[in-house]
C-alpha beads as a LAMMPS data file, in Angstrom:
LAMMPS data file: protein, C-alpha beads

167 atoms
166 bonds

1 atom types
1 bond types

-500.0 500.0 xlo xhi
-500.0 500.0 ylo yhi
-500.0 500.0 zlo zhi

Masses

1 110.0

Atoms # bond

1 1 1 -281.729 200.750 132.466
2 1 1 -280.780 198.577 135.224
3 1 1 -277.357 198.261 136.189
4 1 1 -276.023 194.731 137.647
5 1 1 -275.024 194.738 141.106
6 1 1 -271.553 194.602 141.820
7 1 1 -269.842 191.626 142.911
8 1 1 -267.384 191.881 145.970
9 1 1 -265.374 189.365 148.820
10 1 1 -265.101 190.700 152.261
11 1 1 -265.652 194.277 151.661
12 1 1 -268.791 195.036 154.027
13 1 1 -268.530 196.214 157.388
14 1 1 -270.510 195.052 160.327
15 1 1 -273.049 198.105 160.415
16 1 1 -273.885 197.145 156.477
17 1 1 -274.186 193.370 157.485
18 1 1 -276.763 194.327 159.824
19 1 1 -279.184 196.620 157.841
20 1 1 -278.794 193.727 155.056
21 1 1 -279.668 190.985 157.449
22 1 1 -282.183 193.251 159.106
23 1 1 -284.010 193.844 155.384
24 1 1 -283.938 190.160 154.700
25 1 1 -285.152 189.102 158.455
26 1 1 -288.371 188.348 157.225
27 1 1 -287.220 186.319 154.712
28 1 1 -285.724 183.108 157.194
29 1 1 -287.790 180.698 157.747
30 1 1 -287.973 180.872 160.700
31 1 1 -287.411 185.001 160.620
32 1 1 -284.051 185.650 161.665
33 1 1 -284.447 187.639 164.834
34 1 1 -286.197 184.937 166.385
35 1 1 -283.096 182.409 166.248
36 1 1 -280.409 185.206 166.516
37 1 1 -279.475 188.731 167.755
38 1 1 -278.661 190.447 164.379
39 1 1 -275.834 192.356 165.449
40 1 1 -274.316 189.973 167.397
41 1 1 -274.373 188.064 164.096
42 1 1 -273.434 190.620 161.647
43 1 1 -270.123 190.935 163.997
44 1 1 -269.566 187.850 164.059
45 1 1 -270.018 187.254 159.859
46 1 1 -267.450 189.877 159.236
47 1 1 -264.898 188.488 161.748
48 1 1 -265.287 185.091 160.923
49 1 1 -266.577 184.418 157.508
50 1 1 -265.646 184.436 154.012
51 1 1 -268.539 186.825 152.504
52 1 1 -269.461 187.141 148.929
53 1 1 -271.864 190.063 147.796
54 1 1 -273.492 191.525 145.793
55 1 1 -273.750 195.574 145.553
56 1 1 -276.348 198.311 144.583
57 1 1 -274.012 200.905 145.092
58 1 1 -273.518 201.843 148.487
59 1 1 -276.191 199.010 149.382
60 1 1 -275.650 195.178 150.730
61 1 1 -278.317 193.309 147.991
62 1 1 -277.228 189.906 148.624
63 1 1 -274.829 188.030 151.003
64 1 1 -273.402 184.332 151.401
65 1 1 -271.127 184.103 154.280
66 1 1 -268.942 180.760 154.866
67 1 1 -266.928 179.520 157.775
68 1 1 -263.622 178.060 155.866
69 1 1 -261.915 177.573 159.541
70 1 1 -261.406 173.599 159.329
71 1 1 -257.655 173.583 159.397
72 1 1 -258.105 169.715 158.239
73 1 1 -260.261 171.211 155.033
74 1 1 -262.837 168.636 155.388
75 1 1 -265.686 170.608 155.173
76 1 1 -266.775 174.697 154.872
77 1 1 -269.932 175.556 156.397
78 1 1 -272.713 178.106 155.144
79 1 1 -273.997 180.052 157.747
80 1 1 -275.899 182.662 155.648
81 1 1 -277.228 183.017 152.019
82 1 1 -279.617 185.925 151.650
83 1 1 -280.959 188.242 149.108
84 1 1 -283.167 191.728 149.529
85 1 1 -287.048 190.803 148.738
86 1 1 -286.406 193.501 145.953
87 1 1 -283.886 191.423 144.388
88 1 1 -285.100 188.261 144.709
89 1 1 -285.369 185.658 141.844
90 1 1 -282.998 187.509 139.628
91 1 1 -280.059 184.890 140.235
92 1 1 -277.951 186.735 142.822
93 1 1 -278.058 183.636 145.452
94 1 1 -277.232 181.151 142.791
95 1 1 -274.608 183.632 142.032
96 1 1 -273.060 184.228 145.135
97 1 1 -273.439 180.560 146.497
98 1 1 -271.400 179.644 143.109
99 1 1 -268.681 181.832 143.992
100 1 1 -268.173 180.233 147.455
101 1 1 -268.493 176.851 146.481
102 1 1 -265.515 177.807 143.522
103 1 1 -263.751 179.506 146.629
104 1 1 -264.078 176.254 149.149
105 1 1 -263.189 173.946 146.348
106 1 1 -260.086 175.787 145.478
107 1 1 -258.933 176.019 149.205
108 1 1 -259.368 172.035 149.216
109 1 1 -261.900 171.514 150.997
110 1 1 -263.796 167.967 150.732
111 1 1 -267.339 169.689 151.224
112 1 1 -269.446 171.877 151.675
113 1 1 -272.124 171.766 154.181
114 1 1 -275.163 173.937 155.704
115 1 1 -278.569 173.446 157.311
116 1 1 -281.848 175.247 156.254
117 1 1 -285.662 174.648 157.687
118 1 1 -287.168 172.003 155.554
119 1 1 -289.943 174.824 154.646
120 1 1 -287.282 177.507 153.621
121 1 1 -287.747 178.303 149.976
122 1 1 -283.691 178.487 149.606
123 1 1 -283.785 174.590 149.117
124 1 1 -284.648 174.723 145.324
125 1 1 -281.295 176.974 144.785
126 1 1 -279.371 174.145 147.291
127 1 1 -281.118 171.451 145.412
128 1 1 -280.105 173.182 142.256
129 1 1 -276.564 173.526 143.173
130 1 1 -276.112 169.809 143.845
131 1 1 -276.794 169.716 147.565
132 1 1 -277.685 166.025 149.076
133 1 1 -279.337 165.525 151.956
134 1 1 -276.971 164.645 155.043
135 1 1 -279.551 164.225 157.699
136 1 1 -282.270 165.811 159.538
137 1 1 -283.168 167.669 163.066
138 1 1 -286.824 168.110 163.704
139 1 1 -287.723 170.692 160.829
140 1 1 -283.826 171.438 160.152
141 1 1 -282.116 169.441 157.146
142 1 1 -278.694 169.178 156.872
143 1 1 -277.247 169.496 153.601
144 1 1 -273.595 168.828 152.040
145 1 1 -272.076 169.427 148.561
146 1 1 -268.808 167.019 147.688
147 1 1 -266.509 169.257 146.119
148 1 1 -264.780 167.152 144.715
149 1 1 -267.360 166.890 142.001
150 1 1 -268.190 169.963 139.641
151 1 1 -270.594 171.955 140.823
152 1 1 -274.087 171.975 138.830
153 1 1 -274.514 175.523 138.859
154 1 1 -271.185 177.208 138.964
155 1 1 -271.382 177.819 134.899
156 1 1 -269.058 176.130 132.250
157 1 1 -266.195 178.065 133.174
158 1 1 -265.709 176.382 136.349
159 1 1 -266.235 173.235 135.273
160 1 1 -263.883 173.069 132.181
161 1 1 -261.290 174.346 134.594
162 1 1 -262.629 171.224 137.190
163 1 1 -261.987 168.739 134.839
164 1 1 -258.653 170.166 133.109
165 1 1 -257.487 169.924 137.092
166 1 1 -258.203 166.352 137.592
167 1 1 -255.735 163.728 136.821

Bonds

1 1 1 2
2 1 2 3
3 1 3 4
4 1 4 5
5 1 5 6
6 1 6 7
7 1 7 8
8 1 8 9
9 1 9 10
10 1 10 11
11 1 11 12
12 1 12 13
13 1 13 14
14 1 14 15
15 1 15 16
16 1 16 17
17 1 17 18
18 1 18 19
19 1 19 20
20 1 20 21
21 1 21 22
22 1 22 23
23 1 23 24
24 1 24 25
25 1 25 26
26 1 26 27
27 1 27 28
28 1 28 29
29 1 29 30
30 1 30 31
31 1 31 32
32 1 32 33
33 1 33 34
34 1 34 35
35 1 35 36
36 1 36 37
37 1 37 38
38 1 38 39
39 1 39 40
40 1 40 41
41 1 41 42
42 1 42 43
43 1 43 44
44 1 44 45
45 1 45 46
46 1 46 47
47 1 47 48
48 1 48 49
49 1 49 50
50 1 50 51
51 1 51 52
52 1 52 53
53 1 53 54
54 1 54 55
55 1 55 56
56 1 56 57
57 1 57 58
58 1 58 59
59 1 59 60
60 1 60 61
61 1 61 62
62 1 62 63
63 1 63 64
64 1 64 65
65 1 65 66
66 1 66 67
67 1 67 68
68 1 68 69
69 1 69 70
70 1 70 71
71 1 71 72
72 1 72 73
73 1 73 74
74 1 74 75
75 1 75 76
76 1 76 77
77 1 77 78
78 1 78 79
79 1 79 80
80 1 80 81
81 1 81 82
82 1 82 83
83 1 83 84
84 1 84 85
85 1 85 86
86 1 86 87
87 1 87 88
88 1 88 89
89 1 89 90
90 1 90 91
91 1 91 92
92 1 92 93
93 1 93 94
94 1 94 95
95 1 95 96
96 1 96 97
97 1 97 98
98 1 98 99
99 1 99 100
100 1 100 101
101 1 101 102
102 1 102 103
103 1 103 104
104 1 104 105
105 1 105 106
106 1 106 107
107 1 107 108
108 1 108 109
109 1 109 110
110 1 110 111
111 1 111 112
112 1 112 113
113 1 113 114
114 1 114 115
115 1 115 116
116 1 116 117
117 1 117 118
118 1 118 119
119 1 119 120
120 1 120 121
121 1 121 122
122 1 122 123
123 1 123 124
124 1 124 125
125 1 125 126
126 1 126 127
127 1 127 128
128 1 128 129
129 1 129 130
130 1 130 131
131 1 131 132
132 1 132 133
133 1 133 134
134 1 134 135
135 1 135 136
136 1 136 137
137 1 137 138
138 1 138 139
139 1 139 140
140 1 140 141
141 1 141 142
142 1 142 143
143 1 143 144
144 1 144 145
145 1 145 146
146 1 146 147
147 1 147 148
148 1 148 149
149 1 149 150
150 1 150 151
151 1 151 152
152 1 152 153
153 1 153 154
154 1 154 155
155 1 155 156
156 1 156 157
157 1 157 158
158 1 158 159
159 1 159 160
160 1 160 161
161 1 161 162
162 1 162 163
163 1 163 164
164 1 164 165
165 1 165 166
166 1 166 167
C-alpha cells in the first residue's frame, strides 16, 4: 500500500531543499546546475519564498516555491516547481502549483507569473492550469495566470468559494 505524501508550507530547511533540487537537477530543461549554484539557491528558496511540498516522510518529493514580495500585489512569481523522477506523473505538481496559486489569489495578488524553456515538459501542467503566454526570450517563455479568474485546475472547492467571493 502506498501512502500519499504529505502536504506541508514552509517546513523544509535549506539542507533538504538542496538534496531535493539536487535529485530533480536533471529534470530542468536546461539541468539546473548549469543555470544555478544549488545551494546558493536552496538558501535563497527558504529565505525568500513561499514553498509548498509534498512529503515521503522524512523526504522532499515535490516543491513549488513563490516569491509573494510585491508589496503592490500585482504579481507573484514562480521560481521553482519540481517533482522527484520517482514521483513524477502522479499529480503532485498540479497539486502543489494549485495550492500556491489558491495562496497568491487569497493574498490579492493580480497574477501570477513564471518563465520555463519552451522545451521543458512542465508547460502541459502550466498550460493546464490556465497559464497564457506573456512573451518570449530566445528559448525562455514567459507565462502569467490572472487570478482574478478561477483557476482551471485548483478543483471545485476553490472555485465554488471563487465565485461565492465575487460580487
Amino acid at each position: 500500500m502506498t501512502v500519499a505524501p504529505a502536504i506541508a508550507r514552509n517546513r523544509a530547511r535549506p539542507a533538504d531543499v538542496e538534496a531535493h533540487l539536487t535529485a530533480c537537477a536533471q529534470s530542468f530543461t536546461p539541468p539546473l546546475g548549469e543555470r544555478r549554484a544549488i545551494p546558493d539557491y536552496a538558501a535563497k528558496l527558504v529565505a525568500r519564498a513561499e514553498r509548498f511540498e509534498a512529503w515521503d516522510g522524512p523526504t522532499l518529493i515535490g516543491l513549488v516555491a513563490v516569491y509573494c514580495n510585491d508589496p503592490a500585489r500585482i504579481a507573484a512569481f514562480v521560481t521553482n516547481v519540481s517533482v522527484v523522477p520517482t514521483r513524477m506523473g502522479i499529480g503532485l505538481g498540479r497539486r502543489l502549483l494549485a495550492a500556491a496559486i489558491t495562496h497568491a489569489r487569497d493574498l490579492g495578488f493580480a497574477r501570477m507569473a513564471l518563465s520555463v524553456d519552451r522545451r521543458a515538459a512542465a508547460l502541459r501542467l502550466y498550460r493546464g492550469l490556465g497559464f497564457t503566454d506573456d512573451g518570449r526570450d530566445g528559448d525562455t517563455l514567459h507565462l502569467r495566470l490572472d487570478l482574478r479568474t478561477p483557476c482551471p485546475g485548483a478543483g471545485a472547492a476553490s472555485q465554488q468559494r471563487d465565485r461565492e467571493a465575487r460580487p
